[in-house]
N, C-alpha and C positions, 0 to 999 in steps of 0.2 A: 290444914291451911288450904285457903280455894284459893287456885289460882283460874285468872279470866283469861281465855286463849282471845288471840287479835280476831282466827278468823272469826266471822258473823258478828264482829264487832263495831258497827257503824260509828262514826265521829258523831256525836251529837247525839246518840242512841246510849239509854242504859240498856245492858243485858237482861234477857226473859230471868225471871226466877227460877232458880233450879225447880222441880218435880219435889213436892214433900214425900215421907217415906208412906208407902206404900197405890203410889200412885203412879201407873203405866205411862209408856207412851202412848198409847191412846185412850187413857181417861183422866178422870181428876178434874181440878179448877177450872179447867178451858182458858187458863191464861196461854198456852203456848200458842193454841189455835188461834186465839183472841189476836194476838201480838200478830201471828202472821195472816191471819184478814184482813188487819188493820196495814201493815205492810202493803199486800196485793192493792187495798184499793187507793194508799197512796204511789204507787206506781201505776194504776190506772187514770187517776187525776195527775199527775205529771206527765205522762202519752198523752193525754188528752193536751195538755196546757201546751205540749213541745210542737203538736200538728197544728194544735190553732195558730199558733205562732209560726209555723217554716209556710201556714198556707196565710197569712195574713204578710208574710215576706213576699213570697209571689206573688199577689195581689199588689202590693205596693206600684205605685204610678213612679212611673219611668224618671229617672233623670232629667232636671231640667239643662239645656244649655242658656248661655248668658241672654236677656232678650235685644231684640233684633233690633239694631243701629239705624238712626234713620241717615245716615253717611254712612260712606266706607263700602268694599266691595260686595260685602256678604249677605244676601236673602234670602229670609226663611219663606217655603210656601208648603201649606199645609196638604194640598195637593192641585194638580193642575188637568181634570179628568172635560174632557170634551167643552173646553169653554166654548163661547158666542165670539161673534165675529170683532163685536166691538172690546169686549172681556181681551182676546187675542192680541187687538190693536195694541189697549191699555199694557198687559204684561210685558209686550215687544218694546214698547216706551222703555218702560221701566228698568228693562235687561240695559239698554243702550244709557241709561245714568248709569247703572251700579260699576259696565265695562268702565263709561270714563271716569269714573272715580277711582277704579283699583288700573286704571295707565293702560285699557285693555285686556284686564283679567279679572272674572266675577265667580263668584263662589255661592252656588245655588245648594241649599240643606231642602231637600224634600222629603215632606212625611213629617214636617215641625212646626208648630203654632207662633206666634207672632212673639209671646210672653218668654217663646222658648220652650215650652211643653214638647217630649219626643214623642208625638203620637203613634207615629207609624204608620204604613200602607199594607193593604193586600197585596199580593202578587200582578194580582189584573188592575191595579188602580197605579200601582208605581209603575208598571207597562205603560199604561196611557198619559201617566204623567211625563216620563223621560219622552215621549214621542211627540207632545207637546213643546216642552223644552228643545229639542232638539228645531222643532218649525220654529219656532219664535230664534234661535241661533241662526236657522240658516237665510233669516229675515232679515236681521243684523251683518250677515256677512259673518258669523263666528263660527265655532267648531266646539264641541262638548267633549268631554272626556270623567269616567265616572270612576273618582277616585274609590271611594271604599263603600260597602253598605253595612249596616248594623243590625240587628235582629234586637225589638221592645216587647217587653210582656204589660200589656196595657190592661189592668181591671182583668175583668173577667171572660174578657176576649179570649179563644181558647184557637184562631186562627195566630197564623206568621203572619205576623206583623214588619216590616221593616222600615228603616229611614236610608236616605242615600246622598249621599254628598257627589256634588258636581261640579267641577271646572269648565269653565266658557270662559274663551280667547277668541281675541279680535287684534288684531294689528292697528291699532288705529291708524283713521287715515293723515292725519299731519305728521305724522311720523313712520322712520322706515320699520323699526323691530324695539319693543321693549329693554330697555339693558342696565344690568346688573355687575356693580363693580364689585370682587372677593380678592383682599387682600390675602396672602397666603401666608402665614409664620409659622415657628416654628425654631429650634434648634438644628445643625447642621448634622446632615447624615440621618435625616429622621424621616425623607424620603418627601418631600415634598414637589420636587419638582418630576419622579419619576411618579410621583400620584397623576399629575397634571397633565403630563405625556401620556398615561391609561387613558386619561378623561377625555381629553381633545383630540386622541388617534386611532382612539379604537380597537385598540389592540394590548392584551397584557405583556408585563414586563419580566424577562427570561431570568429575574434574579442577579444580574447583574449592572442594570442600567441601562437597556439598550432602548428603555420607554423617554428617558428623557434627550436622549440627543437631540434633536430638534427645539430644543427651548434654549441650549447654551448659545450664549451672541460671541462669545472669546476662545481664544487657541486652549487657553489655560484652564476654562473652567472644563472643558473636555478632556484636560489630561487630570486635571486632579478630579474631576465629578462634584464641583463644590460650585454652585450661584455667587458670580461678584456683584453682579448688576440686577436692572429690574428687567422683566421679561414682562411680555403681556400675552394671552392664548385665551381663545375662544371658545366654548360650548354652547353649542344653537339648542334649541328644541321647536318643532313647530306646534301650530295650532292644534293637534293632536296629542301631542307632550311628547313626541315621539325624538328622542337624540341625532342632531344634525351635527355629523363630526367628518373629521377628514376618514375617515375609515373609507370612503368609496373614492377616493382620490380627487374630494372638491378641494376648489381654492377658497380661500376665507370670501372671494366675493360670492361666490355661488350658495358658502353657508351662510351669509348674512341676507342673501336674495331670498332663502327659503327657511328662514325662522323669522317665529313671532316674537321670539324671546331669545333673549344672547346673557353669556354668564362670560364676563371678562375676568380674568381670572390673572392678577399682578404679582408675580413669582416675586419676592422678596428675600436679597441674601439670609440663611442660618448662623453665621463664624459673627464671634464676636467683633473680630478685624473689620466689620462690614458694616457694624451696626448704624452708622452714622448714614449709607445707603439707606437704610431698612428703614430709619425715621422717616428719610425723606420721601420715600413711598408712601409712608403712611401718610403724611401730613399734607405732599402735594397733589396725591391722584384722589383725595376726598375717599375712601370706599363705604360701598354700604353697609355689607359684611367684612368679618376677616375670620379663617379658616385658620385655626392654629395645630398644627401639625405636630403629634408625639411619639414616639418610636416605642411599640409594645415594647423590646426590648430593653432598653435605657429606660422609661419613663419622664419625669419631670428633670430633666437635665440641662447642663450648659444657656444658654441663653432664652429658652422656654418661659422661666420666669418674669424675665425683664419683656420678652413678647407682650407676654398677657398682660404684664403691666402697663406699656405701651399703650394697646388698646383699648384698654377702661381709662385712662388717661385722657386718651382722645374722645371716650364716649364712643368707638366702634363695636355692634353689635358683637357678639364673638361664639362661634361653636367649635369644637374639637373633633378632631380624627386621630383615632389611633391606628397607626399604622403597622404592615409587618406581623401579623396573626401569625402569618405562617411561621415565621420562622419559631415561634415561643409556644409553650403547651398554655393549657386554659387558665390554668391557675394563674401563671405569669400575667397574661392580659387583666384576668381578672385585679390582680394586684396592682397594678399602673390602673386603671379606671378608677378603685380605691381608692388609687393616692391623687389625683386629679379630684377624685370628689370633696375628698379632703382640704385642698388647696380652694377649689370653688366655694365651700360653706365658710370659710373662715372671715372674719369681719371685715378683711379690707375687700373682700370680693360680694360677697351675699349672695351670691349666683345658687340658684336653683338647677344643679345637673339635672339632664333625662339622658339617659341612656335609649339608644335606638334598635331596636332585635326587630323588626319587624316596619312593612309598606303602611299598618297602620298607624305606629309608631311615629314613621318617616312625614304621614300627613298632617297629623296630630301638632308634632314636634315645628315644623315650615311655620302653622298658624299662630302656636304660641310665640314663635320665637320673634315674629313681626311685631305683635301685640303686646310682648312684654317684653323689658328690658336685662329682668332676673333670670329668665328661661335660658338655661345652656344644653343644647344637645351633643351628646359623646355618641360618636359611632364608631365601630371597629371593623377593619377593613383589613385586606391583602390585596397589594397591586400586582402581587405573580398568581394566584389563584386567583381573584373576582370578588372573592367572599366578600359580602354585603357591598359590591361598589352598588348594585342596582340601587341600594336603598337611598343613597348618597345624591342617584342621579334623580328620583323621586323627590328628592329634599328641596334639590335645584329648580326641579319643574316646577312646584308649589311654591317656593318663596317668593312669596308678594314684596313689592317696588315699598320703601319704608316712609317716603313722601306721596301726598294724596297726588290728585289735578289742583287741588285749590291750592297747594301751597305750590306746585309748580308756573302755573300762571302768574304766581307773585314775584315770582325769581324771573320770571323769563319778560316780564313789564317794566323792570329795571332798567339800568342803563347798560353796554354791553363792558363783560370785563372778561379778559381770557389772561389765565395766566401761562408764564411760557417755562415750562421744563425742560426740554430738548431742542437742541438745534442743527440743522444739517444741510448741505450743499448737495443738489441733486443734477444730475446732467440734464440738460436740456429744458429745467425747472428753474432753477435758480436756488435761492433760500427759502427752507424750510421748517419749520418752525412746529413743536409739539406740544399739546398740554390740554388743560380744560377748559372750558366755557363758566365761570363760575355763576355769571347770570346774565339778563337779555338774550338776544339771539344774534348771530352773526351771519351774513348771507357772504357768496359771492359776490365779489366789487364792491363790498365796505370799505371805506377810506376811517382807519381808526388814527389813534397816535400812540407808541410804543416806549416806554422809559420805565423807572427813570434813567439819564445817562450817567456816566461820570460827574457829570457838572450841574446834574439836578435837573434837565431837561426833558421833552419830550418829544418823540420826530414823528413824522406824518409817515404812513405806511397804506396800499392796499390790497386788500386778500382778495388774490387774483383765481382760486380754487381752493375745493377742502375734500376732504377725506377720512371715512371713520371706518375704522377695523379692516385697511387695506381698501377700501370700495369708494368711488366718488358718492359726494352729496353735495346738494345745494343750499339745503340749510342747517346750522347747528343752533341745538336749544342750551336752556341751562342746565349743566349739569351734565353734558357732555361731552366724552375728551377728542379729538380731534388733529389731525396735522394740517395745516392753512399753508397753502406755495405763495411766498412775498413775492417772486420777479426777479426783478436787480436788485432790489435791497440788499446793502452790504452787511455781510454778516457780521464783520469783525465790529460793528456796533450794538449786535445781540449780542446778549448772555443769559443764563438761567436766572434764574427769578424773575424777572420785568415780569411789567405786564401791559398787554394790549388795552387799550380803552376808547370807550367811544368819546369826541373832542367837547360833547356836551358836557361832558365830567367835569372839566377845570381841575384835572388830578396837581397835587401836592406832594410833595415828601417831608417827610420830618427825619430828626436828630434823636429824639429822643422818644418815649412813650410811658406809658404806666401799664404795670401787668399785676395783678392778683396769682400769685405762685405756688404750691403746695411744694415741701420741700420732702420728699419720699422719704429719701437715703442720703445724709453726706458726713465724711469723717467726722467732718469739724463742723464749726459753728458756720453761718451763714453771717455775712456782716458786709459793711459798704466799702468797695474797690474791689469789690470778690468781681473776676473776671466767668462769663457763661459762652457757651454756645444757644443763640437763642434758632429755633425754627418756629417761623413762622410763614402756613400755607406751603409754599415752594422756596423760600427764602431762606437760606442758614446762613448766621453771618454772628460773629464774635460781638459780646455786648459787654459793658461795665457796670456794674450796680453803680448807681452814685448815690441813692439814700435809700433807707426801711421809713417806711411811715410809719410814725408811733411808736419803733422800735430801733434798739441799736442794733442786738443781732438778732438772730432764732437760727434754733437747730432741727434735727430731722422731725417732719410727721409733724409742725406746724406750717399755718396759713398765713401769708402777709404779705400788703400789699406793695409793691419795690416802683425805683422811678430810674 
């Protein structure tokens, strides 16, 4: 019986012929030899086939990025080596659109063609480029700062090649500093407001809580360590991208005096007890971001869910932190980022996680997350070690304003509407009054009118001062929040919700309204006399269904329109 041994047995090969009898190993048919010629020179011609190919991969032309917008902040230039005087004139133009288009901040890709081709530069040619750019910045009044550079293997180029990404910041001049609202959620005890105290003081937190004392406004949240209310804390960066925080012992006007850029940052209760706060955060301070906060430890727990829901709800951009590394080994974090990605890909989310390990990551991650709605970035963080806050604060400097100039000139050509969330009696001030500018502009010595009242009315009031982020100003645009000093206006005729308006309005009130509803989650069916809490903007106020259009009732996870 022959048996065939595996080794020298290739898949798809038959085996050489045995040696007939009396034929050596080295003579006979010359099949053995045959077999293994033929062998060598097909492994000859597969080396050959494997180097054509790994050198036709290195040859390969670079990456394209998407091509170049003729809006928005971002310029590509291919490079910018000893231009003319008029060439200079022309690019320093140019810088001065793409600043007021991104509110102040522009984004130069050099070493890239117009189509988006990454060509790359020399070493001496991206020297004279950045030195270019930098005259053309300080022509403008602005400041460069050079996020990341890339290394391109271009053709047959056998030089370094690079491309370089740049930030330019300018304060523009009708306004005092860029600013950025970040709602904060989050389940309780998952560390969000002793994140907030690292961020805004400069200082880590000893593992027990002593980063956020300075954010609690009440006796009580200092004895249990838990947010009842909303808090609001600042993060400056100047034109450099450089962190402007109380760490040198400024007062918030001193940091608003010397950033071009401010990240307001709206602490929002965690406890369920709270949550009807947390809406209202959401819903009345408008934010651009919201930062949801998850404790490595727990993961996706207690009210985290209904967070996140919250914020796609509203249409609020949303990225994650994971908090508390330190205290958990890797595997732990690793398994909460798992279960978070899990929860983001699932149908009612669609979110595309990025995870962030890295400054290029961090810059990457800012540009998608403006430009796309699905982009979710997770970073993991310790607020008693450091570990990856730098990245975090990288994230912040980069994140672009998510309204252009054109659509701000639309909002601020309107008529003036401020709405009021807080109210307060100040010595020697009078009444005080808190909230946002939802659109127009409001100056010093506006004579607006304030309602509605009890009786449906509206009264004549003037804003005798204003003030943003602790610091006087003269003018508020749309979109930004503010406290306005009334005078003698009696208080006991304010209350949360109104709203200020200019008297060309001819404002109305209604009884009733029509809303299009999505119904998430409810026991029972939905049907008419079913009693809600509706929020709307700053207003929370008990409402009645009185009819379904079309329908008599519907239950969870349908759409329909109610009156």
């Amino acid at each position: 019986m022959q048996v065939a041994g595996r080794r020298g047995v290739e898949p798809g090969h038959k085996p050489s012929p045995r040696p007939g009898p009396g034929s050596g190993s080295g003579s006979g048919s010359g099949s053995g030899s045959g077999s293994d010629n033929g062998e060598k020179r097909k492994h000859r011609r597969r080396g050959r086939r494997g180097r054509r190919r790994r050198g036709k991969k290195a040859n390969e032309p670079p990456p394209f990025l998407p091509p170049e917008a003729e809006e928005g902040n971002i310029e590509y230039k291919l490079k910018l080596v000893n231009p003319t005087q008029y060439r200079f004139e022309h690019l320093a133009t140019q810088l001065k659109w793409r600043l007021q288009e991104g509110r102040g901040e522009a984004v130069y890709q050099i070493g890239v063609e117009d189509n988006g081709l990454m060509v790359g530069l020399t070493e001496e040619d991206m020297k004279a480029s950045l030195k270019t750019l930098r005259r053309m910045a300080e022509k403008v009044g602005a400041d460069i700062t050079l996020l990341r550079e890339r290394e391109v293997d271009y053709e047959l180029d056998r030089s370094r090649r690079k491309i370089a990404e740049v930030l330019v910041r300018k304060v523009p001049d009708d306004q005092q500093f860029l600013d950025l609202r970040v709602a904060v959620l989050g389940n309780v005890d998952s560390g969000k407001s002793t994140l907030l105290g690292v961020l805004t003081q400069g200082e880590l937190d000893n593992g027990r809580g002593r980063a956020r004392l300075n954010l609690f406004r009440h006796l009580h949240e200092i004895q249990t360590g838990r947010t009842s209310s909303i808090s609001f804390e600042i993060l400056g960066f100047n034109s450099k991208g450089e962190v402007v925080n109380y760490s040198e012992s400024r007062t918030a006007e001193e940091i608003c005096e010397s950033s071009s850029k401010m990240i307001t940052f709206i602490d929002l209760a965690g406890h369920y007890k709270y949550l009807k706060t947390t809406i209202f955060g959401l819903t009345s301070y408008c934010p651009d971001f919201a930062m949801l906060v998850v404790g490595a430890n727990t993961g996706i727990a207690g009210t985290t869910r209904e967070h996140l829901g919250l914020a796609m709800a509203l249409k609020v951009p949303i990225f994650i932190v994971v908090s508390k590394v330190d205290l958990c080994s890797s595997g732990t974090v690793e398994k909460t980022v798992r279960q978070l990605e899990r929860v983001l890909k699932q149908p009612g989310c669609n979110k595309v996680p990025m995870l962030v390990t890295s400054p290029d990551d961090a810059v990457t991650a800012a540009q998608q997350f403006a430009q796309s709605a699905s982009i979710t970035p997770i970073f993991t963080l310790s607020s008693v070690s450091g570990e990856n806050l730098d990245l975090l604060k990288v994230f912040f400097n980069i994140l672009p304003p998510l309204s252009n100039s054109k659509e701000q000139e639309e909002l601020m050509q309107q008529l003036t509407e401020f709405q009021v969330d807080e109210i307060y009696s100040v010595p020697d001030v009078g009444t005080v009054v808190g909230g946002t500018l939802y659109s127009g502009v409001c100056r010093e010595g506006d004579r607006l009118v304030v309602g509605p009242t009890d009786e449906g009315k509206f009264l004549r009031l003037k804003v005798c001062s204003m003030q943003r982020n602790r610091s006087a100003c003269r003018v508020l645009r749309a979109g930004q929040a503010a406290t306005l000093a009334l005078g003698n206006f009696d208080r006991s005729l304010l209350r949360k919700g109104m709203v200020m308006v200019s008297p060309k309005m001819n404002p109305t009130i209604c009884w009733q309204f029509e809303a299009a509803i999505v119904l998430l989650f409810h026991a029972k069916t939905f049907r008419r006399g079913f009693q809600v809490t509706v929020h709307v903007g700053n207003v929370r106020q008990t409402a009645t269904v009185e009819c379904l259009l079309g329908k008599v009732h519907f239950s969870a996870h349908s759409v329909s329109p109610v009156h």
